[in-house]
N, C-alpha and C positions, 0 to 999 in steps of 0.2 A: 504494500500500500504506500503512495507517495505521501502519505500522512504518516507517516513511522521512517523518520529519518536519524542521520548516523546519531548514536546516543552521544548526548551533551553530556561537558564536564558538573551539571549538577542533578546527573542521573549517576554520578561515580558514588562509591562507596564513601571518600575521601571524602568528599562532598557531604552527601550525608550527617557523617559523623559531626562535621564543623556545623551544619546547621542545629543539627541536637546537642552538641555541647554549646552554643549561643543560648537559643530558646530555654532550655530545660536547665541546664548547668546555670548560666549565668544570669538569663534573665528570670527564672524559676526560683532561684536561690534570692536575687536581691526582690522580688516580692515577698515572699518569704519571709525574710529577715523583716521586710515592715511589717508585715504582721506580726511578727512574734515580737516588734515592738511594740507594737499597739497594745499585745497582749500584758507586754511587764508593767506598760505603762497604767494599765489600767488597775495594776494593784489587787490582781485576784490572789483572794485569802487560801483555796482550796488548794493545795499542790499537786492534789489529783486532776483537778482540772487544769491547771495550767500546763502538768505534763500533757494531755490530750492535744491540747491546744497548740501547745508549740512543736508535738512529736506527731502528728497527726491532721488536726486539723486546718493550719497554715498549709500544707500540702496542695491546698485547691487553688492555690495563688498558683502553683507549677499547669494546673489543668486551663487558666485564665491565659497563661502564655500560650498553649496548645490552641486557645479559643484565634488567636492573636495572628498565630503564623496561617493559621486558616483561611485568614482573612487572603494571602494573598493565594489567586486560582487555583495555582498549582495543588496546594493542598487540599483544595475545598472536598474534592470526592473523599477522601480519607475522612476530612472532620465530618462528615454523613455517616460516614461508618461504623463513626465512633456512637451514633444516635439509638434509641431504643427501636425497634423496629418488631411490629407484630407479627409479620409478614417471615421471619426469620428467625421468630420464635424465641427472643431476648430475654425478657422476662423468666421463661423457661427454661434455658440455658445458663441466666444467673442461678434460679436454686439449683439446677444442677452441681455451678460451681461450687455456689457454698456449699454443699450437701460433702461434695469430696474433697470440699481444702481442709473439711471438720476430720474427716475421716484419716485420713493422709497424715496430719500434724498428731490425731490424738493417738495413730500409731506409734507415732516416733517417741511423745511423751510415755505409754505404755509400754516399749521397749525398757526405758531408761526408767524407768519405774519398778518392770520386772527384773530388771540387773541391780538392783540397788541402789542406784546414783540420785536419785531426790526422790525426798519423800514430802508429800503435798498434804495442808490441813484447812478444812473448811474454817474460811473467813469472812462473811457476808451477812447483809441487810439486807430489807425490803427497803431501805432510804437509798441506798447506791442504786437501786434499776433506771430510774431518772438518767443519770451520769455514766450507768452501763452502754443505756441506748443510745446519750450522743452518741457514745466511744464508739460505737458501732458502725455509726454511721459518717464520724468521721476518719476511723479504717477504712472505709470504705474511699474516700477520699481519697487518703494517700495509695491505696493498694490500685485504686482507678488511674492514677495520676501516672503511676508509675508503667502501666499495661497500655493506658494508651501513648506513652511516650514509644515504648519499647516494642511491643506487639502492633504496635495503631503506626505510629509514625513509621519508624525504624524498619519495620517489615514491608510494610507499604510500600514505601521510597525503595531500599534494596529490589525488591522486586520487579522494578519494572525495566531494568536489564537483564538482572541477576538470574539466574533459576532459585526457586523459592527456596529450596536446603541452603544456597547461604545465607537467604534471611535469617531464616532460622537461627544459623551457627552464630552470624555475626552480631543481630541481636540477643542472642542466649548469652553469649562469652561479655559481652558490652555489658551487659544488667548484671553475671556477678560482678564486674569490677568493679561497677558505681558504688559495691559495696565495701569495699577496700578499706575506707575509710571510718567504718565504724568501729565503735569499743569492741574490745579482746576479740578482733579478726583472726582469723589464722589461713593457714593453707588451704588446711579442711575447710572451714569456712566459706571460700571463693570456690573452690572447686565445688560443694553440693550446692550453693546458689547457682552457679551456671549451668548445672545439672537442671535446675530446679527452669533456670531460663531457658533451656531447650527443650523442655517438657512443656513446659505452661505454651510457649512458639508452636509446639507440634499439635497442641490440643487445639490452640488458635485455627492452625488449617482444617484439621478435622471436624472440627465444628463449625466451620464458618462464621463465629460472632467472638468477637471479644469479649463480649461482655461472660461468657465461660471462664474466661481466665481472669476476669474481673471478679467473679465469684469466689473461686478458688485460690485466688491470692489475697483475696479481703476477708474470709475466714481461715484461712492456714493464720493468720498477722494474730486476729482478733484474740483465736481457740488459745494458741499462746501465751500470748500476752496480756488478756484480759479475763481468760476463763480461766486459768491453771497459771499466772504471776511468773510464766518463766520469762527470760529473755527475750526476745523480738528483733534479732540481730543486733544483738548486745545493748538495747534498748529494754530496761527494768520499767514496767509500770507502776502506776504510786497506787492505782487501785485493782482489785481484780476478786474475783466469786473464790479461788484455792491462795494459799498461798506458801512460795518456796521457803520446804526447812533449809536456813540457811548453812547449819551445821554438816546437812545430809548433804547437800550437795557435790559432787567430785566430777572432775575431768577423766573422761576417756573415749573409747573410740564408739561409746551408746549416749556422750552426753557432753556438752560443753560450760560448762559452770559460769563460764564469761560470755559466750556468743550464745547460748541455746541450743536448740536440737539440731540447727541446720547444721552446723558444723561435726556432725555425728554421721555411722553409719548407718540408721536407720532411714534419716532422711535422704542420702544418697541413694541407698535402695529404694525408698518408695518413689522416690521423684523418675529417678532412672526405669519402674518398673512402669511407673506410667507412661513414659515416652517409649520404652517398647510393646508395651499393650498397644498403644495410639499406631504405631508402624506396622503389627500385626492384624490391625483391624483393617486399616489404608488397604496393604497386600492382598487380605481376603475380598474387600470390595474394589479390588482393584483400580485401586485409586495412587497408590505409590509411583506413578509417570508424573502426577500433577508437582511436585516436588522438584521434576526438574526442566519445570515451566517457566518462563516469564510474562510479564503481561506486555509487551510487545510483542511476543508472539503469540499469546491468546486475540492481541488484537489484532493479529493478522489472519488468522482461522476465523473470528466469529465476526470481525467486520466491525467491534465497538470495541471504539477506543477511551479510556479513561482521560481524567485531564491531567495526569501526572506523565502521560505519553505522549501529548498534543505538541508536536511544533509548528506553529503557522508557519507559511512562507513566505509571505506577503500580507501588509497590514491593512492594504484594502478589503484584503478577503475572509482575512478571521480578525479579530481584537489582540494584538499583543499583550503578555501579563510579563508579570513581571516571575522569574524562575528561581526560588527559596528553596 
């Protein structure tokens, strides 16, 4: 199709990556940070809530940036994507998510449970439900925030030179780094988050809605860190329904006393078992070609082209945008 011309330098990887560390990295972070000033500034008394607040709910400032780069064409079909759609069965595909991000994490907690490594004691009120359900929903937030940068954007944009397995890889490996930087990281650590980033990617294809992996990574966070007071990638909650015996607690290859469960073998297993379940399913419905697809070339087979693949030729004849 002479609508599908030689790919541009901001259809490269390279590319890419600088656009998402701009938006998400730098301009993500300094809203961000004004909110969580607004938040100190306002002098809230609870500490429980001000961790939500500034671990959690400032998050939606990084989703305002995502509203932001939308704005220009090129992305617009992506931020659609990112929308609830009945049609595609959204809604339904979130409980799904949540259903097994609960399941998945309270494995890895029940592992490290049955090995010895923390022991957990009921600590809760009917007055905390209030402040359970923001937490909820503003997990929801950050775990959103985080999927459509990575899964929404990230995959998106790769794809439409790339064949879709290096979305996958390059955003899987990209999302554990981002986490590099948080308290008592380790090797383990980075290695079963980007496990965990190539699984959540593969469920992304399989299902066709994000909003699956929005589910499942906004109660994998929540189950954690708000149900059972463990770590949250080395992020301690002030409130939560169980709470870590601090004494019980110990480092090993079922448990991370500083990072949490991801940094364990449990997690690596379940994450990893889910992205070869997702592969085994693909193969049975023989769908494992689409993987080494791009959408320049789907837009050469079906005749529709997205606008993340549009080059006009001529400015009398289509609108020039501008390419982010």
């Amino acid at each position: 199709m002479d609508i599908l011309k030689k790919t541009s330098f901001t259809n490269r990887i390279i590319w890419i990556i600088l656009v998402f560390g701009f938006w998400y990295i730098l301009v993500g972070s300094v809203l961000t940070a004004r909110f969580d000033k607004l938040v100190i500034d306002a002098n809230t008394q609870s500490d429980a809530l001000v961790f939500v607040l500034e671990m959690y709910t400032g998050t939606i400032m990084t989703i305002i940036a995502f509203a932001l780069l939308c704005l220009f064409r090129k992305n617009r079909d992506i931020g659609k994507m990112m929308l609830p759609n009945r049609k595609t069965h959204s809604w339904s595909l979130l409980v799904a998510g949540l259903l097994l991000g609960f399941l998945t994490n309270f494995f890895c907690i029940l592992c490290a449970m049955i090995h010895g490594d923390i022991k957990l004691t009921y600590d809760f009120s009917s007055s905390g439900i209030p402040l359970m359900l923001f937490a909820l929903l503003s997990v929801f937030f950050q775990s959103s925030s985080e999927e459509i940068w990575c899964r929404g954007f990230m995959y998106e944009r790769i794809n439409v030179h790339y064949p879709l397995w290096v979305a996958v890889v390059v955003n899987g490996v990209l999302f554990g780094l981002l986490h590099s930087f948080n308290p008592g990281v380790s090797v383990m650590a980075i290695v079963g988050i980007c496990i965990t980033g190539l699984s959540y990617s593969l469920l992304r294809w399989y299902s066709g809605s994000i909003w699956t992996c929005m589910g499942i990574h906004t109660m994998w966070n929540f189950t954690q860190n708000f149900l059972f007071g463990l770590p949250n990638s080395g992020l301690v909650s002030e409130v939560s329904v169980f709470h870590l015996d601090g004494a019980a607690g110990v480092s090993n290859l079922f448990y991370d006393f500083e990072f949490g469960v991801e940094a364990a073998l449990p997690a690596i297993f379940i994450d990893g078992l889910l992205g070869i379940i997702i592969l085994l399913l693909a193969k049975k419905n023989g769908r494992l070609g689409e993987l080494l697809a791009t959408k320049e070339k789907t837009a050469e087979l079906t005749g529709v082209v997205p606008a993340e693949v549009r080059y006009p030729e001529k400015k009398d004849k289509e609108e020039l945008y501008i390419e982010v």
